[in-house]
C-alpha positions as CSV (number, residue, x, y, z in Angstrom):
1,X,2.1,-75.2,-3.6
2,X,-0.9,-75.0,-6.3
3,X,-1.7,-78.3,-7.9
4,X,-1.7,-78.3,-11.9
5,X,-4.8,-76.3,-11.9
6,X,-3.7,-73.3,-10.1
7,X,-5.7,-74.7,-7.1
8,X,-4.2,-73.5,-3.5
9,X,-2.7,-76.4,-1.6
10,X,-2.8,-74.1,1.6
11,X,-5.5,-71.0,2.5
12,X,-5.5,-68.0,4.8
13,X,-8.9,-66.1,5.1
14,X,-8.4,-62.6,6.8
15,X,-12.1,-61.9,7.9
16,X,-12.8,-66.0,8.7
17,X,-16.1,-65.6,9.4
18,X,-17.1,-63.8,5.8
19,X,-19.6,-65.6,3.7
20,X,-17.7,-64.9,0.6
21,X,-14.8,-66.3,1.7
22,X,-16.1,-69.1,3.5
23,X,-17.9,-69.9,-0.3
24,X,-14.7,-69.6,-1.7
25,X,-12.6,-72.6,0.8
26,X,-15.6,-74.8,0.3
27,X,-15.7,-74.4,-3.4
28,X,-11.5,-74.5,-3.0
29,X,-11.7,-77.6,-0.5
30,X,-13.6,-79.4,-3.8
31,X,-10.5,-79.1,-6.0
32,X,-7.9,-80.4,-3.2
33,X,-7.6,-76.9,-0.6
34,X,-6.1,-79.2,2.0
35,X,-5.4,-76.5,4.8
36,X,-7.3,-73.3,5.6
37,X,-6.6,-71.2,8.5
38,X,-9.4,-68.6,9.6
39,X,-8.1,-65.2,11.1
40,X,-10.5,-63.0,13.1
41,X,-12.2,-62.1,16.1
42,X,-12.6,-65.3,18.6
43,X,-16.5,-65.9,18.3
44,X,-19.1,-69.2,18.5
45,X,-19.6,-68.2,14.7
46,X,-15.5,-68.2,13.9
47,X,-15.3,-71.9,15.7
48,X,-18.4,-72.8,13.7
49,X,-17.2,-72.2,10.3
50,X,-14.1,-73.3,11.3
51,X,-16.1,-76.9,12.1
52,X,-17.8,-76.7,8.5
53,X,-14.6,-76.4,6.6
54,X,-13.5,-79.8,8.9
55,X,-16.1,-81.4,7.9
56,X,-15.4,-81.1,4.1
57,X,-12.4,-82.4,4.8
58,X,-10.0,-79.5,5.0
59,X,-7.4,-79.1,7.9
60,X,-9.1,-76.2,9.8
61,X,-7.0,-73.7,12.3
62,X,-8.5,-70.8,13.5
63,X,-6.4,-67.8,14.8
64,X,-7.1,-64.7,16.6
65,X,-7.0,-61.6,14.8
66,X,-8.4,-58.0,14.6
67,X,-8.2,-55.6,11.8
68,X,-8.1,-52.7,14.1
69,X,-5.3,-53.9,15.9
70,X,-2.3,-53.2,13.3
71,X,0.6,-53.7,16.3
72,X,-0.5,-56.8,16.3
73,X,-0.6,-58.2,13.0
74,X,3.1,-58.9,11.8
75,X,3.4,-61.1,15.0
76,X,-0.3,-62.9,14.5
77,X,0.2,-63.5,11.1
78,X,4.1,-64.4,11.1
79,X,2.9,-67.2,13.4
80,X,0.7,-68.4,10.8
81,X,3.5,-68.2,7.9
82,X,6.0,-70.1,10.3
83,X,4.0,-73.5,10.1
84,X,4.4,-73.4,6.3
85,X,3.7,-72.1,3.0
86,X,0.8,-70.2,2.7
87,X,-0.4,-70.3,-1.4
88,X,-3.4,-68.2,-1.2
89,X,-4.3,-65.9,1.6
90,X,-7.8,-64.2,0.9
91,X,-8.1,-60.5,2.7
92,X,-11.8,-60.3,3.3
93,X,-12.8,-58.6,6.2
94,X,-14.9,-55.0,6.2
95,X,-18.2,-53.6,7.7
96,X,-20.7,-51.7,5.3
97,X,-21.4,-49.1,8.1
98,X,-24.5,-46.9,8.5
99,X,-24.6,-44.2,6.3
100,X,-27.0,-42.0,8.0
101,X,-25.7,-42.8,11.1
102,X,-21.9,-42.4,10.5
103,X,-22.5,-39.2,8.8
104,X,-23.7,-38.0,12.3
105,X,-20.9,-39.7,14.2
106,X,-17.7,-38.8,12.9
107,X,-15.7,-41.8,15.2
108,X,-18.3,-44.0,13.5
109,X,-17.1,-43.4,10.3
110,X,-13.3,-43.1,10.9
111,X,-14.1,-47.0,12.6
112,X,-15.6,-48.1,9.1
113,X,-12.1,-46.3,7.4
114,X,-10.4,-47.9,9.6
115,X,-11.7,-51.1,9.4
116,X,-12.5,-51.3,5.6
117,X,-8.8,-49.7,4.4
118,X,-6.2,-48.9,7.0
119,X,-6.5,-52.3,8.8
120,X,-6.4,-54.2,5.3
121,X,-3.3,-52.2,4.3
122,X,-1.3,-53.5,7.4
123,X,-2.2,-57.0,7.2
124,X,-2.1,-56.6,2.9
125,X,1.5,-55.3,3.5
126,X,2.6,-58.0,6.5
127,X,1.3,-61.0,4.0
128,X,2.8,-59.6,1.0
129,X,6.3,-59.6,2.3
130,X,5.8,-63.0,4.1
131,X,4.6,-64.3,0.3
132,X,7.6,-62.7,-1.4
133,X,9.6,-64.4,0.9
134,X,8.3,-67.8,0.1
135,X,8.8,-66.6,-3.7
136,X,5.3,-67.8,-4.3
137,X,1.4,-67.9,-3.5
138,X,-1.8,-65.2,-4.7
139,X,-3.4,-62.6,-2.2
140,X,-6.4,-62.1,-3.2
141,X,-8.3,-58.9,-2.1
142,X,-12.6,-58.3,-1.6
143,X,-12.7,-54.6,-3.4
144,X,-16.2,-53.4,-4.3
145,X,-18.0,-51.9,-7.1
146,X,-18.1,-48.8,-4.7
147,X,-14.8,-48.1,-5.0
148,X,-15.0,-47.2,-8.5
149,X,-17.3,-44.1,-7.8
150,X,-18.5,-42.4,-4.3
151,X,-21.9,-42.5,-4.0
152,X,-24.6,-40.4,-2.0
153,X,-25.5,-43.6,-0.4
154,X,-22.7,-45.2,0.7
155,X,-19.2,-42.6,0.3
156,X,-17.5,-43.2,3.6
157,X,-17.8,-46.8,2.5
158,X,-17.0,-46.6,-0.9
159,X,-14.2,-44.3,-0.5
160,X,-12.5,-46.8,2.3
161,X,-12.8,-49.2,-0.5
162,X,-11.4,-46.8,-3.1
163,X,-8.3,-46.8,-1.3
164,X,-8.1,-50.4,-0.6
165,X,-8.1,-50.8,-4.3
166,X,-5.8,-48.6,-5.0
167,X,-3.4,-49.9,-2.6
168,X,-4.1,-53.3,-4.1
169,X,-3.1,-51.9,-7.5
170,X,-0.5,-50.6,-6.2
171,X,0.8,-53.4,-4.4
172,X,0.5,-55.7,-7.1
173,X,2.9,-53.6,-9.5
174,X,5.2,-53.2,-6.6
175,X,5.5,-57.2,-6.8
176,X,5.4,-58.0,-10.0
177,X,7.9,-60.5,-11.3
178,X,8.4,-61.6,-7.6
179,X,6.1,-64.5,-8.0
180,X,3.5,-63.0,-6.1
181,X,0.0,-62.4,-7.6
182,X,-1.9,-59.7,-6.7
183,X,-5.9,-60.1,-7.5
184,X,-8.5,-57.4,-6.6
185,X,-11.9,-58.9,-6.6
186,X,-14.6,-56.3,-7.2
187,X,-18.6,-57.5,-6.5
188,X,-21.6,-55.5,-6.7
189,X,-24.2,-56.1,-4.5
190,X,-24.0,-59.4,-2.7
191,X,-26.7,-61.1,-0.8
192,X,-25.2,-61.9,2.7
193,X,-26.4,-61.5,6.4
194,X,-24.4,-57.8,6.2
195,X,-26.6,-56.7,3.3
196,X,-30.1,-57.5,4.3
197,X,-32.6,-56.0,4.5
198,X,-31.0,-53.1,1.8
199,X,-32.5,-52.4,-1.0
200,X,-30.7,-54.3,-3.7
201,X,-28.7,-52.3,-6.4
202,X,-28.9,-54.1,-10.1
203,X,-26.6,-56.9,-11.1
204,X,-27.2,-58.3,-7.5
205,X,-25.2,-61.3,-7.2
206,X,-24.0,-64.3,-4.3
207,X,-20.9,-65.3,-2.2
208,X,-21.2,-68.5,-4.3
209,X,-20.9,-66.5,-7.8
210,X,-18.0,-64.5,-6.3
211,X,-16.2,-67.5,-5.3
212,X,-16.3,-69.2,-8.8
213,X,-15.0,-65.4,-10.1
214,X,-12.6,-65.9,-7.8
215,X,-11.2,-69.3,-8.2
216,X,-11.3,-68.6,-12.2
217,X,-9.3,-65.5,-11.6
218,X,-6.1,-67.8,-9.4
219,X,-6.5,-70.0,-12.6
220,X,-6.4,-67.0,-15.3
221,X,-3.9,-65.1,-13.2
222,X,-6.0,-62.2,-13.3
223,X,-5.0,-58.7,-11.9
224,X,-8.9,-57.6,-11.7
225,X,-12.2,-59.6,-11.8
226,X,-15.8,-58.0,-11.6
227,X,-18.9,-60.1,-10.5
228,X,-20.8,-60.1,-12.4
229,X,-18.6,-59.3,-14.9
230,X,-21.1,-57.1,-16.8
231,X,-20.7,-54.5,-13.7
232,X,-16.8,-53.3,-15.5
233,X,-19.1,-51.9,-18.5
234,X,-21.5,-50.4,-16.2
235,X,-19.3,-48.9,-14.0
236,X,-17.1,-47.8,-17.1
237,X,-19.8,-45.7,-18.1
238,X,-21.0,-44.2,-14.2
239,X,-17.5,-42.9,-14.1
240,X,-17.8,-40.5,-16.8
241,X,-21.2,-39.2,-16.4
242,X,-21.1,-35.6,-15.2
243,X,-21.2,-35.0,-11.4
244,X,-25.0,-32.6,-12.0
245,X,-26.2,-35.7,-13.6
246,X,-24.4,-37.8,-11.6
247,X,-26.4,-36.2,-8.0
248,X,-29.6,-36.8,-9.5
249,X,-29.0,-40.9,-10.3
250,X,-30.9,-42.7,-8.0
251,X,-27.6,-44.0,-6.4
């Protein structure tokens, strides 16, 4: 259970190897996380992170899991709810794709889709019903900016993410008064290994400045949190400039 704070006694990361997230359980560990459990794909760098989050002082599992392997997430995850409570699971995994590249290679692009929304929506949908039945705990999910309008640069991407957030939305009404929360977290540009070397959009921002959104947003209850928060007026007003116009933005 969250202490008096709102802090999550217990932590699932989906996408343990995310340098968001892994911002996020240190930053949780500090206010009394006690358990964390990282789900993705067996690597040195899961087992790694997994050994950080020890060292904090946090009981650390690590479990295999793999977003594009939906058959397999009810039982992976179910074994992860059957040891206890869960308060917060944290859905974080996704790949940015080539945009160039993917526009050229169709299964490409369908594995960033795939990946980014259709994956998230099966393990979104197995952790939901596992936190309704405990009657309590947050999932928090890693939107994007990018979801809020398809750009030139990035629309397979972005329009992944648009249906992860609308899903999220969705979801979130759909348990409402259940006493799950439902939080989409949407970031601009955030510097991380899977962004170098990109050309950085304004408003750039960290994993550590998306964590403290974050961990303000369990303690606010918050439906929707933008980081930096000065992107929801920005992207308020990209939305309803006209497409013509819209083309010739250096987007």
């Amino acid at each position: 259970m969250k202490d008096a704070f709102g802090t999550p006694q217990s932590l699932l990361i989906l996408g343990g190897t995310s340098e968001i997230a892994l911002a996020t359980a240190r930053r949780l560990i500090a206010r009394r996380t006690r358990t964390v459990w990282l789900a993705g794909r067996p690597s040195p760098d899961l087992e790694r992170a997994a050994a950080h989050l020890r060292g904090l002082g946090a009981e650390t599992h690590t479990i295999a899991f793999d977003a594009l392997a939906p058959d397999s997430h009810e039982t992976i995850l179910g074994k992860v709810f059957a040891e206890g409570d869960i308060d917060m699971v944290l859905l974080a995994f996704g790949v940015l794709g080539d945009q160039a590249h993917d526009e050229r290679d169709p299964v490409a692009a369908v594995r960033v889709a795939q990946t980014n929304y259709t994956g998230a929506v099966s393990a979104g949908l197995v952790c939901a019903r596992a936190l309704q039945a405990q009657g309590h705990g947050s999932l928090v999910v890693l939107s994007s900016v990018a979801a809020e309008r398809a750009r030139r640069s990035n629309f397979i991407y972005g329009s992944a993410k648009a249906g992860l957030d609308a899903f999220t939305q969705g979801l979130g009404d759909a348990l409402h008064g259940t006493g799950v929360h439902v939080m989409v977290v949407r970031p601009g540009f955030v510097r991380t290994s899977m962004t170098a070397g990109r050309p950085e959009t304004p408003l750039a921002t960290t994993p550590e400045a998306v964590a403290t959104a974050i961990e303000l947003g369990l303690r606010r209850r918050s439906e929707t949190v933008w980081v930096p928060g000065a992107l929801r007026l920005v992207m308020t007003a990209l939305r309803h400039v006209p497409r013509p116009l819209f083309r010739r933005l250096p987007l």
